[in-house]
C-alpha positions as CSV (number, residue, x, y, z in Angstrom):
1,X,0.0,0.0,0.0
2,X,1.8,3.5,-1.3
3,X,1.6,6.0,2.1
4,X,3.6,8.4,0.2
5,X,1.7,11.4,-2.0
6,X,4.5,11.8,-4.2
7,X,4.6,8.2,-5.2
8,X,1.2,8.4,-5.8
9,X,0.5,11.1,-8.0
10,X,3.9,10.4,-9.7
11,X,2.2,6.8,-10.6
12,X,-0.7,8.4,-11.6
13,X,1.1,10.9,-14.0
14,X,3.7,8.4,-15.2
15,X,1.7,5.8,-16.2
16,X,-1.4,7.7,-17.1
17,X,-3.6,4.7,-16.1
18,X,-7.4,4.9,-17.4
19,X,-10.2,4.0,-15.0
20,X,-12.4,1.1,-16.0
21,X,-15.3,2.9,-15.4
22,X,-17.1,5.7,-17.7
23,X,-15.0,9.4,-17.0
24,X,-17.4,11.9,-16.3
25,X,-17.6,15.2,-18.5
26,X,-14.4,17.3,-17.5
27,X,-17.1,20.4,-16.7
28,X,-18.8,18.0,-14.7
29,X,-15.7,16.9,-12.3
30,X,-13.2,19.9,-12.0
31,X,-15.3,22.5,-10.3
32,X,-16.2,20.0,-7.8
33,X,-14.7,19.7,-4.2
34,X,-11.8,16.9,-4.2
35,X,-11.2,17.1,-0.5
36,X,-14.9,17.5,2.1
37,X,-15.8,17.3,5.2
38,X,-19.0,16.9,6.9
39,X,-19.3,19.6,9.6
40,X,-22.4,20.2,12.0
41,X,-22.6,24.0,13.0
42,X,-22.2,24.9,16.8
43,X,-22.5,28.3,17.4
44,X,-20.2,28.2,21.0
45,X,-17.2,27.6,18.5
46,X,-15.4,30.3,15.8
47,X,-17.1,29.2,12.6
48,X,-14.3,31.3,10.8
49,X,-11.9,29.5,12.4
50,X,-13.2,25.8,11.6
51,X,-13.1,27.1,8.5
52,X,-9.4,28.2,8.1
53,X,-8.5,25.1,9.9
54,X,-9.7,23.0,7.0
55,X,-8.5,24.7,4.1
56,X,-4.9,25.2,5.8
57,X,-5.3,21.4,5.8
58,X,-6.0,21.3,2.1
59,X,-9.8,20.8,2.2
60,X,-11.8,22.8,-0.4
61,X,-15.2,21.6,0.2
62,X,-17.9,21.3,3.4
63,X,-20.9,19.4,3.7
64,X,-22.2,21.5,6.3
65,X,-25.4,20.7,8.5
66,X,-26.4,24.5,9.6
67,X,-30.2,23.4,10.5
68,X,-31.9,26.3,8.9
69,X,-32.0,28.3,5.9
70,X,-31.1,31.4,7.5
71,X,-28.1,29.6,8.9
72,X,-27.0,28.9,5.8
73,X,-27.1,32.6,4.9
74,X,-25.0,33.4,7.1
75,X,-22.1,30.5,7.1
76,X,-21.8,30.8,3.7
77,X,-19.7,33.8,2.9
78,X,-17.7,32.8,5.9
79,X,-16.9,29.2,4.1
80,X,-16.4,31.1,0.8
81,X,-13.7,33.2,2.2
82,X,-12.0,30.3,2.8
83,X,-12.2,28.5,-0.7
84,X,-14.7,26.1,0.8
85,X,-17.7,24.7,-1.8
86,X,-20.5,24.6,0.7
87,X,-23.2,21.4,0.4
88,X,-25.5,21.5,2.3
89,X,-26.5,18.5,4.2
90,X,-29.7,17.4,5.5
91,X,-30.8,15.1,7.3
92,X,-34.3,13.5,5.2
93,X,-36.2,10.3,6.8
94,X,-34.7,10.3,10.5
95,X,-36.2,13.6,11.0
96,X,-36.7,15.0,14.3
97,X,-38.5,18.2,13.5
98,X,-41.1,15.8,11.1
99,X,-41.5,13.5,13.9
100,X,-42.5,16.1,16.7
101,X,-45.6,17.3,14.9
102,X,-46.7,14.2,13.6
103,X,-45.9,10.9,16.0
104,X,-47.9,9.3,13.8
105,X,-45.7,8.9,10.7
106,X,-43.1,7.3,12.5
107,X,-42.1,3.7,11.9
108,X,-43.0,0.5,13.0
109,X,-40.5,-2.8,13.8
110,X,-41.5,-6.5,12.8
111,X,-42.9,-6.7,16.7
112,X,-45.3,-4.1,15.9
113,X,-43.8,-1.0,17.5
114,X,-43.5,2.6,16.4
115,X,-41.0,4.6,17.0
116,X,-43.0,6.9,19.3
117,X,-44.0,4.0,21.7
118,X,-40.3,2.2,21.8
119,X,-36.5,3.6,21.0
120,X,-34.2,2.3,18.6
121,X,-30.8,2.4,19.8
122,X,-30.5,6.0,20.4
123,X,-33.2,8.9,21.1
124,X,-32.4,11.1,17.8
125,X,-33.6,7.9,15.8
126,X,-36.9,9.5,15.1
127,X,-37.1,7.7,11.2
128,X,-40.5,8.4,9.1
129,X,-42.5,6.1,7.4
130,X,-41.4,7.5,3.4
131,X,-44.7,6.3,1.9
132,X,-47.1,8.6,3.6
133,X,-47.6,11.6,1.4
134,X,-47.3,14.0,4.0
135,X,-43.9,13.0,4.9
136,X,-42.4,13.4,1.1
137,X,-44.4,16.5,1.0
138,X,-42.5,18.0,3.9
139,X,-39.3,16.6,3.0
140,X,-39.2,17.7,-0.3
141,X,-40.6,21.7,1.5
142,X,-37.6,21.8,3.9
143,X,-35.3,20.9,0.9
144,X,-36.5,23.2,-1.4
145,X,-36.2,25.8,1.5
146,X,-32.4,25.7,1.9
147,X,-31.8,25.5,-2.2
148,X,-33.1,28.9,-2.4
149,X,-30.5,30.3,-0.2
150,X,-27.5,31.6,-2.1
151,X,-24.4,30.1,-2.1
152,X,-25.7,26.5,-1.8
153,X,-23.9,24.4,-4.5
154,X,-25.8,21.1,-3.6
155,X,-28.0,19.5,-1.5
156,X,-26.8,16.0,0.5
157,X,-29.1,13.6,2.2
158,X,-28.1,11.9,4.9
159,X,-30.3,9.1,6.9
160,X,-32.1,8.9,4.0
161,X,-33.3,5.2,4.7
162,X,-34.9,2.6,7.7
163,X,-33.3,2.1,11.1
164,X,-30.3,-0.2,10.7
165,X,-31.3,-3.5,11.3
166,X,-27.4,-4.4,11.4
167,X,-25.2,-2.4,12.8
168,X,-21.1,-2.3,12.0
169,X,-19.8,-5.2,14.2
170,X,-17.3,-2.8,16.1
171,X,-20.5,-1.1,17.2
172,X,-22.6,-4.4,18.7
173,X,-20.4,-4.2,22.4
174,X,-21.7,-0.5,22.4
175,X,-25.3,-2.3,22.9
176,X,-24.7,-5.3,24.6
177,X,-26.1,-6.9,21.1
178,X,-25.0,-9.7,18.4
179,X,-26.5,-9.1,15.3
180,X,-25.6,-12.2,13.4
181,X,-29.2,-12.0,11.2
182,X,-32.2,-9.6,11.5
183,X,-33.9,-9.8,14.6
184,X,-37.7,-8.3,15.0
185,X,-36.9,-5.8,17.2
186,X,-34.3,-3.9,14.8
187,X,-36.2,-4.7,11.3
188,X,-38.3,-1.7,10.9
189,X,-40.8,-0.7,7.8
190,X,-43.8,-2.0,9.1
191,X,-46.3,1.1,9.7
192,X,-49.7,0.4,8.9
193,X,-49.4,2.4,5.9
194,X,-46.7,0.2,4.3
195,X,-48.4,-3.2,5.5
196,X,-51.4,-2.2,3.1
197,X,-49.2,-0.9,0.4
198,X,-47.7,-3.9,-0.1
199,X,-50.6,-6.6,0.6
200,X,-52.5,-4.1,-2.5
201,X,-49.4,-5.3,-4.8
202,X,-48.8,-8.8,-4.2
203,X,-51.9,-9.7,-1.8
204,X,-50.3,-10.6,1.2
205,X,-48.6,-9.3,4.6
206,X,-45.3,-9.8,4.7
207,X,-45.5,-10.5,8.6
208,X,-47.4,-13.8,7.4
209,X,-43.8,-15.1,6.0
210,X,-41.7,-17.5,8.4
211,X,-39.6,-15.2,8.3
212,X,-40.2,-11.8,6.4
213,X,-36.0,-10.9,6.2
214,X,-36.3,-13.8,3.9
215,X,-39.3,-12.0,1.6
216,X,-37.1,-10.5,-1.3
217,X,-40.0,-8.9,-2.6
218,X,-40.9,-7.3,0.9
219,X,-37.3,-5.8,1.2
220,X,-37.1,-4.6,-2.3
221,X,-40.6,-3.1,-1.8
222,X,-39.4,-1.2,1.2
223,X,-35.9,-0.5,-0.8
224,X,-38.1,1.0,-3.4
225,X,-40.4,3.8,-1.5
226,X,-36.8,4.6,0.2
227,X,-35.4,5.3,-3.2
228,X,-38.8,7.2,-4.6
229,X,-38.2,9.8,-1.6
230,X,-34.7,9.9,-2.6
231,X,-35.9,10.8,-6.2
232,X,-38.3,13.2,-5.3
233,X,-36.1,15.1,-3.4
234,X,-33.6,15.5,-7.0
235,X,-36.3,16.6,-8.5
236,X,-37.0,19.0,-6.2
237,X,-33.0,19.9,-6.2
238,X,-32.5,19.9,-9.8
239,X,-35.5,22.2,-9.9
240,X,-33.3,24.7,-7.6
241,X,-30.5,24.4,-10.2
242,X,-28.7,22.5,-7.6
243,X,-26.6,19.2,-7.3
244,X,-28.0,16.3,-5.8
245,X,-25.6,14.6,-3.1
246,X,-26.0,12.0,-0.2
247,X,-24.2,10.4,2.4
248,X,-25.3,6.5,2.3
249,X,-24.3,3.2,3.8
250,X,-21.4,2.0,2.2
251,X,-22.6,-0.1,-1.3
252,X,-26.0,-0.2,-2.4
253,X,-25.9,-3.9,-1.7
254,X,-24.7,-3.6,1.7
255,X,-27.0,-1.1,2.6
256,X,-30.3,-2.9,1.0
257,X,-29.7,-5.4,3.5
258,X,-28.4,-3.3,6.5
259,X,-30.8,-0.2,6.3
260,X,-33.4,-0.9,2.9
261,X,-31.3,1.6,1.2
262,X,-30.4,0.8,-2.3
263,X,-28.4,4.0,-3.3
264,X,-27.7,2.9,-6.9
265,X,-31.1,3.9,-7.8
266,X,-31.1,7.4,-6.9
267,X,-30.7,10.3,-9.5
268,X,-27.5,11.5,-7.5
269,X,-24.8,14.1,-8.8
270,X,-22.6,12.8,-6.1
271,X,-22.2,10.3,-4.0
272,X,-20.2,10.3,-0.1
273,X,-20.7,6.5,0.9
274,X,-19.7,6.1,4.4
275,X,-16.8,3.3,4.4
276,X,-15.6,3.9,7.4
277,X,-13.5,1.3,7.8
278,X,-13.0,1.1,11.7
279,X,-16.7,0.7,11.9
280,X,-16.7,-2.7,9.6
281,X,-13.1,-4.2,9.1
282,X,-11.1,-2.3,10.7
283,X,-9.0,-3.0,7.8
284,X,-8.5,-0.2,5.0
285,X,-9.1,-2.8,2.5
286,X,-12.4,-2.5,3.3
287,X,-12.3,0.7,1.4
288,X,-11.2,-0.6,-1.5
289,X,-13.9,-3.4,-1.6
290,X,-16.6,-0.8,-0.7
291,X,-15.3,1.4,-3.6
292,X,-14.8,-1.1,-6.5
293,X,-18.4,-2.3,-5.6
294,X,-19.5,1.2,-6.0
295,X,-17.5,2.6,-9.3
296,X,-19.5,-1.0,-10.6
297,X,-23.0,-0.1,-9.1
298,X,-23.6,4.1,-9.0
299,X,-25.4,5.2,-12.0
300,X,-23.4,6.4,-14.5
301,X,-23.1,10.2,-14.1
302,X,-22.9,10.2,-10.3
303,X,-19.5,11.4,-9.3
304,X,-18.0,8.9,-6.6
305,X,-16.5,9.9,-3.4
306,X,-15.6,8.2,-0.3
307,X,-16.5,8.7,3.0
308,X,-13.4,8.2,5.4
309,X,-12.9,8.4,9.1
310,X,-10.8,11.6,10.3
311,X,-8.1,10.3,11.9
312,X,-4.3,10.9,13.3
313,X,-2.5,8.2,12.0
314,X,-1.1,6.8,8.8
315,X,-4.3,4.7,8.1
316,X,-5.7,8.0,6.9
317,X,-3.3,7.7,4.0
318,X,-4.1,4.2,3.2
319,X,-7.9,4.7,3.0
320,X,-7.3,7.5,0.2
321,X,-4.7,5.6,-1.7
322,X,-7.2,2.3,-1.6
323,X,-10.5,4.9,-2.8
324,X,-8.3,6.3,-5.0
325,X,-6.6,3.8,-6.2
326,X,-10.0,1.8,-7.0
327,X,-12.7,4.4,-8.6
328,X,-13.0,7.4,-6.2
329,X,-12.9,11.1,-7.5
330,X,-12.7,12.2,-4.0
331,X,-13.1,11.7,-0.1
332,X,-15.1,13.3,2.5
333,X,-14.2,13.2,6.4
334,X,-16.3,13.1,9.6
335,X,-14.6,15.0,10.2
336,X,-11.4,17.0,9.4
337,X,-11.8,18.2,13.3
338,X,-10.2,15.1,13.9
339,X,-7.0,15.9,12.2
340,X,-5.1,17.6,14.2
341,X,-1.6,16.1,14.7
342,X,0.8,18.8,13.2
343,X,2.8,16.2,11.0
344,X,-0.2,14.4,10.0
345,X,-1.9,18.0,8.7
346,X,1.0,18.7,6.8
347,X,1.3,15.3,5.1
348,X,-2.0,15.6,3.9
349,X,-1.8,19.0,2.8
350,X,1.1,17.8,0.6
351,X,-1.3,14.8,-0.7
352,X,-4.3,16.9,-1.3
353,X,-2.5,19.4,-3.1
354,X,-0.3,16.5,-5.6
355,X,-4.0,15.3,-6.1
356,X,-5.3,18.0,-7.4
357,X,-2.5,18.4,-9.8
358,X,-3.1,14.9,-10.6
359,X,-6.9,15.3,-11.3
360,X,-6.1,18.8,-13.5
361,X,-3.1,16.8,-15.9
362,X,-5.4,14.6,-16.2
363,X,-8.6,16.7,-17.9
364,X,-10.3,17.1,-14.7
365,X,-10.9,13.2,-13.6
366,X,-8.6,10.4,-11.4
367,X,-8.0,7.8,-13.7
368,X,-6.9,4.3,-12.6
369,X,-7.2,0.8,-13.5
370,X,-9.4,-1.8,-11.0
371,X,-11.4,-4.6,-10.8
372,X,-15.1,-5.0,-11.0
373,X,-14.9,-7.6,-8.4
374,X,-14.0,-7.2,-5.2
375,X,-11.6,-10.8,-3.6
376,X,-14.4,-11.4,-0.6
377,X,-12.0,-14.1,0.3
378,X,-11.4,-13.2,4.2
379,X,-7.7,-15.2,4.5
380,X,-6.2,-13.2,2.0
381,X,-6.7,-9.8,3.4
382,X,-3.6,-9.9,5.1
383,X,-4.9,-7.0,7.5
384,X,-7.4,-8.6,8.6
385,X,-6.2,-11.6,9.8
386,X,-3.6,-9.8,11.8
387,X,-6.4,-8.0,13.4
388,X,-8.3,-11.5,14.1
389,X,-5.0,-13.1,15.3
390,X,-4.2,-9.8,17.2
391,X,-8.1,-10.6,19.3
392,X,-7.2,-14.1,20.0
393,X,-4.3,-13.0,21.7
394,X,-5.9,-10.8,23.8
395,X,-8.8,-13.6,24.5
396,X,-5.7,-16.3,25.7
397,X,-4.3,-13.2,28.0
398,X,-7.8,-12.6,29.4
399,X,-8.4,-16.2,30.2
400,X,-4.8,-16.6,31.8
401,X,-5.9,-13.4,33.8
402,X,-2.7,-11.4,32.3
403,X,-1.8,-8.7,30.0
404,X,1.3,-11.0,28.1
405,X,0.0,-11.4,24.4
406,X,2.1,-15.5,23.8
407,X,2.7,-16.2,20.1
408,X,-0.1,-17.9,18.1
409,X,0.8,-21.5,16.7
410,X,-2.8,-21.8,14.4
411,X,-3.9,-24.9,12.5
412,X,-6.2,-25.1,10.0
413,X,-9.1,-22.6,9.6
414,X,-12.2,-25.1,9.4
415,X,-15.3,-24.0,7.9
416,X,-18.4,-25.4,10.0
417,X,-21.6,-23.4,8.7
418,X,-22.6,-21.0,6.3
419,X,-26.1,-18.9,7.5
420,X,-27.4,-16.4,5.3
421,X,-24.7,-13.4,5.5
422,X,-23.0,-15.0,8.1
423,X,-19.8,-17.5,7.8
424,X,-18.3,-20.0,10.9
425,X,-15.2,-21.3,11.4
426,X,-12.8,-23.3,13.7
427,X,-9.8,-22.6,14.4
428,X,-7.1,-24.0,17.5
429,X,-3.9,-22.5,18.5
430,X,-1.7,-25.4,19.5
431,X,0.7,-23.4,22.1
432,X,-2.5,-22.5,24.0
433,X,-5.2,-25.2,23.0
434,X,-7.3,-22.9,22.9
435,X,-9.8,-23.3,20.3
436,X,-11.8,-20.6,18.5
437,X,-14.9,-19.4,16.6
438,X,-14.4,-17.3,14.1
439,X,-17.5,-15.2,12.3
440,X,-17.3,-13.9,9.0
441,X,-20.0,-11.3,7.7
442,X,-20.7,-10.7,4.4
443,X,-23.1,-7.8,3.3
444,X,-23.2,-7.2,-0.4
445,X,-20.5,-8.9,-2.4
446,X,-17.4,-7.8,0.3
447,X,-16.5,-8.9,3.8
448,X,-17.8,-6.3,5.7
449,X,-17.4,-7.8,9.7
450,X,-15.4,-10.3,11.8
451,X,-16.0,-11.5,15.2
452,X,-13.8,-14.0,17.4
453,X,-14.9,-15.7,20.1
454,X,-12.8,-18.2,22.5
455,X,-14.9,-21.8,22.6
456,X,-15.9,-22.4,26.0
């Protein structure tokens, strides 16, 4: 993996390597924001100074989540003064605001609770049902709101989609949970409203199934009023004269399954798909796997980004060399407040800067060569299995009640059962006999989680 800008861009401009997938127009790339970040607005801190913070760091554009539209009036020329592109982002389904004055479009889990009666996972989970009219109509009136103010260069949707009913596998100890396959308590969709939707176009309740994550038709159905939202909302955008952006899980396969979000069908401008790799992998292959799947899935004149984790260390490097490397036009960070280390700002001014160079010798677009296929094969992400040998360690330690990590003498990984997503192994260390189980999760077409647990 290349750490070091100026090998990168001088591979890029030596070899001139074309990118598999369809260039977009040059007009439709260069004026766009290489380097974002997402950025909530707190009026306790300097907004002028967040602002010359990121571009000293080489960031040129900001997804910014000001709240309202006369916010935005006033952030903006601040942003501007500091070369920042300003998006605004906006949060769509999970709506707060929505959800106060009508409780009753709020939706309902597989055990037949709304959201109004019973949390999901946190308390600003306050996710809409998106087939009642009323909630498009005041989606797409907040939207059209904030593209009339001035300055706005594009509109991006974030939680546009159902509660997850996976989360990230880093995230499960946070809640105590396993989430191996969709349980009823976490698979929402099921307000009234949708239930007679869908019995009216294929005659029967989905809740009648064995098991309804099962029903293809039932989780394309919800997929689908999800992406007709989605759609309305461009319209109303493109209306405006704006771009149409949005912030989604991290491939449109993975997040049919995790949150009934198939991203691919949306009209988008540009894409930011969250790949945050500490959430899934923890492995910065993950975003190249996440990033081939998506130059292979978008639609064809959506500009691809990534969305990477801010971060002080040199994995920061290796997530943009693996997006860019495998079909990304540019990254986005939640956040850049999170780079703050001096020598870490100043190597990635240096790379942000020999990128841009890169993208204008090359007509305006990052070209490289990748496959359309991600290798899901676990045991060759080298990565990885250091991090799952690295947790068996610490397991052995625990049970021994001490803090020495002993070398690992492994035999053969043995595959016991295949479930859905989820893939089992055996495998025993023969300095410790200890035995373990090892979990593989596959989302989509990538590995996209790992657990290990010591056999009892």
């Amino acid at each position: 993996m290349k750490k070091l800008v100026i090998a990168l861009a001088g591979i890029f401009m030596a070899m001139g390597i074309y990118s598999c997938q369809q260039p977009a127009k040059e007009s439709e790339v260069k004026e766009k924001p290489m380097f974002c970040t997402w950025y909530t607005y707190n009026p306790q801190e300097n907004f002028d100074s967040i602002c010359q913070s990121f571009s000293e760091l080489g960031i040129d554009g900001i997804v910014l989540k000001a709240g309202t539209a006369e916010n935005y009036r006033k952030l903006i020329p601040v942003a501007h003064k500091h070369g920042l592109t300003v998006y605004a982002w906006v949060w769509t389904i999970n709506n707060p605001e929505i959800a106060a004055a009508h409780p009753e479009w709020l939706s309902y889990n597989r055990d037949g609770y709304s959201i109004a009666d019973s949390m999901a996972y946190v308390e600003y989970y306050k996710f809409l049902s998106p087939i009642i009219p009323g909630v498009r109509e005041e989606i797409c009136k907040q939207v059209d709101e904030i593209c009339k103010v001035e300055g706005v260069e594009a509109i991006s949707i974030d939680y546009h989609r159902f509660v997850d009913v996976v989360l990230p596998t880093t995230i499960w100890p946070n809640y105590g949970i396993v989430q191996d396959r969709e349980y009823p308590q976490w698979d929402y969709g099921y307000h009234p409203e949708m239930i007679k939707a869908f019995k009216e176009m294929h005659g029967y309740d989905p809740r009648e199934q064995e098991d309804p994550s099962k029903d293809q038709k039932w989780l394309q159905f919800r997929c689908d009023k999800v992406s007709e939202v989605a759609n309305l909302v461009a319209e109303t955008v493109h209306k405006n004269g704006k771009l149409m952006a949005a912030s989604p899980f991290p491939t449109p396969k993975m997040s049919a399954r995790m949150v009934r979000q198939y991203w691919g069908d949306w009209n988008l401008d540009i894409v930011f798909p969250m790949v945050y790799h500490n959430f899934y992998t923890e492995d910065a292959s993950f975003v190249a796997d996440c990033t081939i799947e998506n130059a292979r899935d978008k639609k064809e004149s959506t500009t691809l980004y990534a969305g990477l984790w801010g971060s002080n260390n040199h994995e920061l490097f290796e997530s943009m060399d693996a997006a860019f490397n495998n079909g990304a036009q540019g990254v986005s960070f939640y956040t850049a407040e999170y780079i703050t280390d001096p020598a870490i700002r100043k190597q990635f001014k240096e790379y942000a800067d020999s990128l841009r160079a890169v993208r204008k010798a090359n007509g305006g677009v990052i070209k490289a060569t990748y496959p359309t296929v991600a290798d899901k094969d676990p045991f060759k992400k080298e990565g990885v299995m250091k991090l799952i040998e690295a947790r068996m360690q610490k397991l052995i330690a625990e049970a021994k009640g001490t803090e020495e990590l002993a070398p690992l003498a492994l035999g053969e990984y043995a595959k016991k059962e295949a479930e859905d997503v989820t893939v089992r192994y055996e495998v025993t260390d023969a300095n410790s006999k200890k035995s373990f189980d090892v979990y593989f999760y596959f989302y989509g077409d990538i590995l996209s989680g790992w657990n290990v647990y010591l056999e009892k």
